[in-house]
C-alpha positions as CSV (number, residue, x, y, z in Angstrom):
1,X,-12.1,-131.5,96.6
2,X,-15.0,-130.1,94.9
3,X,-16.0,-130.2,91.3
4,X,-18.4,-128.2,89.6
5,X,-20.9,-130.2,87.3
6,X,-20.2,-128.1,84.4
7,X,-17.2,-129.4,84.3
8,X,-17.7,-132.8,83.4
9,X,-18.4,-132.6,80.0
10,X,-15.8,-130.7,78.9
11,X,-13.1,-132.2,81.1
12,X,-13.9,-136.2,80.4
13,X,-13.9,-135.4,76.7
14,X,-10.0,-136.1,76.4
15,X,-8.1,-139.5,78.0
16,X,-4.9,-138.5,75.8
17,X,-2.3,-137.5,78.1
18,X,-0.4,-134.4,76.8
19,X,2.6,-134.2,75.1
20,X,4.4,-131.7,77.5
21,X,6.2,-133.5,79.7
22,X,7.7,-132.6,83.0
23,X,10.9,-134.0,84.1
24,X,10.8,-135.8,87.7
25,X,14.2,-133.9,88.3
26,X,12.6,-130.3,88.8
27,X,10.6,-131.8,92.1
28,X,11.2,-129.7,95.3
29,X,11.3,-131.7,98.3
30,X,8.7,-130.3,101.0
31,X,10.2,-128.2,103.5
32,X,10.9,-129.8,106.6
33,X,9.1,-128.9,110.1
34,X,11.1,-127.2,112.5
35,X,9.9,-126.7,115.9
36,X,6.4,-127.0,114.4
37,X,7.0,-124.7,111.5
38,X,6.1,-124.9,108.0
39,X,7.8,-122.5,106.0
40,X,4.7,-121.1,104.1
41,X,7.0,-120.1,100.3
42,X,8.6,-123.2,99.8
43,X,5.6,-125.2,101.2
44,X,3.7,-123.7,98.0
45,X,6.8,-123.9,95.9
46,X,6.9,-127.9,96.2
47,X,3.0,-127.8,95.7
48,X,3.2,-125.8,92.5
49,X,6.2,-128.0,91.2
50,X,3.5,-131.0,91.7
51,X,1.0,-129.1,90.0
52,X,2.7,-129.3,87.4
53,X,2.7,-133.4,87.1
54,X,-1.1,-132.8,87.1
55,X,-0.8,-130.6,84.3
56,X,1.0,-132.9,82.1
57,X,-1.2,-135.6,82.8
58,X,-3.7,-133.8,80.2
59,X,-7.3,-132.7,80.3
60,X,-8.8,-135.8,82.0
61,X,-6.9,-134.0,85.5
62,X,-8.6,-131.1,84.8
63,X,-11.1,-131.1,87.9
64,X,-8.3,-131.7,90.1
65,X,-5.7,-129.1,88.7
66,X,-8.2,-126.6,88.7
67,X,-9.0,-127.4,92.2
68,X,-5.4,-127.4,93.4
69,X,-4.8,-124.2,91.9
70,X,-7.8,-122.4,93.2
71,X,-6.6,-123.4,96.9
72,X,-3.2,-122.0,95.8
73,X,-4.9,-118.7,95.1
74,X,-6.1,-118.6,98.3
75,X,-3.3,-119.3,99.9
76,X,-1.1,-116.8,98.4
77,X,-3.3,-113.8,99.2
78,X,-2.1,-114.2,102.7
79,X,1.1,-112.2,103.2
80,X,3.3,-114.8,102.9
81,X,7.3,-114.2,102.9
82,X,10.3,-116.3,102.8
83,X,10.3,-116.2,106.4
84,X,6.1,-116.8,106.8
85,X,5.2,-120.5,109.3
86,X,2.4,-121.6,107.0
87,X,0.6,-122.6,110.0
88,X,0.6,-119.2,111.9
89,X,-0.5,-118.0,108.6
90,X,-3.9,-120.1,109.3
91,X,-4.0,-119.2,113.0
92,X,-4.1,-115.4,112.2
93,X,-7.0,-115.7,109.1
94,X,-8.8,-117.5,111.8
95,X,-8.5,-114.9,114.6
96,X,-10.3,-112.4,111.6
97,X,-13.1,-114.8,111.5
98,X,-12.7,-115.5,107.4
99,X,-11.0,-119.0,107.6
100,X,-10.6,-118.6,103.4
101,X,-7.1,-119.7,102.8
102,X,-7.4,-122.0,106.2
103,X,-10.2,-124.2,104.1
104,X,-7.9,-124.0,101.1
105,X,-5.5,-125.6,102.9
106,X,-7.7,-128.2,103.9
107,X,-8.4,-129.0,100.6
108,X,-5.3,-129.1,99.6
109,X,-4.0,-131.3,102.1
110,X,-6.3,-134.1,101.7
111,X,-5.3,-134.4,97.9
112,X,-1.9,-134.2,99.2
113,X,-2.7,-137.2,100.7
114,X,-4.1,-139.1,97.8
115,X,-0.5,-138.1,96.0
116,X,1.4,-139.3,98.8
117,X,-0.6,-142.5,98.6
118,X,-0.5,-142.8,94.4
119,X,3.0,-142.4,94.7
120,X,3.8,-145.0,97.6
121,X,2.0,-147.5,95.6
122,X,4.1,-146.7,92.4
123,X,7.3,-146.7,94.3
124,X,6.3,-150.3,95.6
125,X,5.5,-151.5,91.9
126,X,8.7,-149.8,90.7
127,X,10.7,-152.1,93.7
128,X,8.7,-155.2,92.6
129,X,10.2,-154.3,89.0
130,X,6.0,-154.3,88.3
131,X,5.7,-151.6,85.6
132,X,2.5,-153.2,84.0
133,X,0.8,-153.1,87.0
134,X,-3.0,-152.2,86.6
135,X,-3.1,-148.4,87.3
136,X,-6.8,-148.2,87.8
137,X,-6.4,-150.0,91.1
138,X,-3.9,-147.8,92.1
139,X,-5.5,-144.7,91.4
140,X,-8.7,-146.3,93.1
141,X,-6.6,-147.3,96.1
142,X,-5.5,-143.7,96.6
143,X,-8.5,-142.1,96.3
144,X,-10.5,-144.3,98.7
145,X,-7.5,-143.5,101.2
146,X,-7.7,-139.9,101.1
147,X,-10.4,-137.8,99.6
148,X,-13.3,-140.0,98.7
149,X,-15.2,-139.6,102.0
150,X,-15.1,-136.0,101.5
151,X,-17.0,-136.5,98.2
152,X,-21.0,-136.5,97.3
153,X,-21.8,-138.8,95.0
154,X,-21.9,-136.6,91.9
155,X,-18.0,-136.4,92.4
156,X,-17.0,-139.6,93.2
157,X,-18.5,-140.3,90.1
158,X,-16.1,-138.3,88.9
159,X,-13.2,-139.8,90.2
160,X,-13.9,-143.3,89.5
161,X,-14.0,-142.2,85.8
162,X,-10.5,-140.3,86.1
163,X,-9.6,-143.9,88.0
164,X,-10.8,-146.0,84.9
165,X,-9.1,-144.0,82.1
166,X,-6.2,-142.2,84.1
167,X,-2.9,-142.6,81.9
168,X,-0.9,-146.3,82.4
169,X,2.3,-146.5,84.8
170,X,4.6,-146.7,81.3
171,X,3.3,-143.0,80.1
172,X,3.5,-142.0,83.7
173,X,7.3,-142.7,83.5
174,X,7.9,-140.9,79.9
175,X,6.0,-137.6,80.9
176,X,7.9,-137.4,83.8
177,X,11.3,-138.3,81.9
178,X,12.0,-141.3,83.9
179,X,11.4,-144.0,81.3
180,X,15.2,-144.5,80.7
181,X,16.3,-144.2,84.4
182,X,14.2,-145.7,86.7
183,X,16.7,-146.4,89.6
184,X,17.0,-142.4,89.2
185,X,13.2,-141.7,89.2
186,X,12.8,-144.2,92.4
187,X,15.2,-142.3,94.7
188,X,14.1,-139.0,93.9
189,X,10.5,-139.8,94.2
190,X,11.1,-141.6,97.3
191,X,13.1,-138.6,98.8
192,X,9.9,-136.2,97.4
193,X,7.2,-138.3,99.3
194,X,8.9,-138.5,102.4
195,X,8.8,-134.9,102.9
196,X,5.3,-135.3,101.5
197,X,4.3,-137.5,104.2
198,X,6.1,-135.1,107.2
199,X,4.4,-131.9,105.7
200,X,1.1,-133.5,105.4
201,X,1.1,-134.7,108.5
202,X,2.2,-132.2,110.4
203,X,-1.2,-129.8,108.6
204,X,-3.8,-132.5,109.6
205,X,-2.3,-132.8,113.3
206,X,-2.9,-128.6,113.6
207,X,-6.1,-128.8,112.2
208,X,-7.3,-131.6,114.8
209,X,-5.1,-129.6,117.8
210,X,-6.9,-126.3,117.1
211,X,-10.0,-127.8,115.9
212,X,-10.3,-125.8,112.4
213,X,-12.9,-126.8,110.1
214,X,-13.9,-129.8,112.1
215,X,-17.6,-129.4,110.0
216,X,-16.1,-129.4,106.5
């Protein structure tokens, strides 16, 4: 993930999460792999569903919506149709010999992976019936488990201020609209990051099998 500098200013200047929620029942399950496809549309469906958690989360998730998006873009200049393998779609941008989209998707995936992480670790709070567990560690957890090592210093800077002052597990719960049914929230969340995981998994296997951006 990379942050510009000029955006810390600006984008650590508000902790207040937004008042536009997003309710946890609009999530679209990742699509599944099937004989080693990833339909490309709904893969970038699911993703901008989740963008739009980070949206409601308010400006201190600036740095990574804006990140998230921008790999999106990329993305979605390839020709993709209902019927595009997301991963063919790499394989041909490489064979051109301008890997643009094929390093968005890297991006991407690794903060994937610290969603998949940040919402395993809520899920096992939620089961422990812990909702005043101390976020910060959980946010911290997930980051050093996926995109940290990736970072210079200047951004992991970042990121450990977004851990500090990123919003409690209790507003979490409201701005997705699953304050006043957690049992509801769990399952569907659970479902959500289970495709997550497949998904994920499956992009980081093809980047090691075809050794794609092995430098970056």
């Amino acid at each position: 993930m990379k942050v510009e500098d000029s955006f810390i200013v600006e984008k650590m200047a508000s902790t207040t999460i937004t008042e536009h929620k997003y309710s946890f029942e609009n999530l679209k399950d990742y699509p599944p792999v099937i004989n080693g496809r990833i339909n490309a549309l709904k893969f970038l469906e699911a993703t901008v569903e989740l963008l739009r958690i980070v949206e409601s989360l308010g400006k201190l998730f600036a740095p990574v919506r804006y990140d998230m998006e921008g790999n999106i873009t990329k993305i979605k200049k390839l020709h993709v149709t209902d019927k595009s393998c997301l991963l063919e779609l790499m394989l041909d941008e490489c064979s051109k010999g301008k890997p643009v989209a094929t390093e968005g998707l890297l991006w991407l995936n690794r903060t994937l992976c610290f969603f998949e992480i940040l919402f395993q670790e809520i899920l096992l709070c939620l089961g422990s019936n812990n909702v005043n567990v101390n976020m910060r560690k959980i946010y911290t957890t997930a980051y050093e488990g996926s995109v940290q090592k990736y970072h210079n210093w200047v951004t992991q800077q970042i990121f450990a201020l977004i851990c500090r002052l990123s919003p409690t597990l209790l507003q979490l719960l409201k701005v997705m609209e699953a304050d006043t049914d957690i049992a509801a929230f769990t399952s569907r969340l659970t479902s959500f990051n289970v495709t997550l995981h497949l998904v994920r998994c499956k992009i980081d296997d093809f980047y090691k099998d075809n050794d794609l951006l092995s430098d970056k």
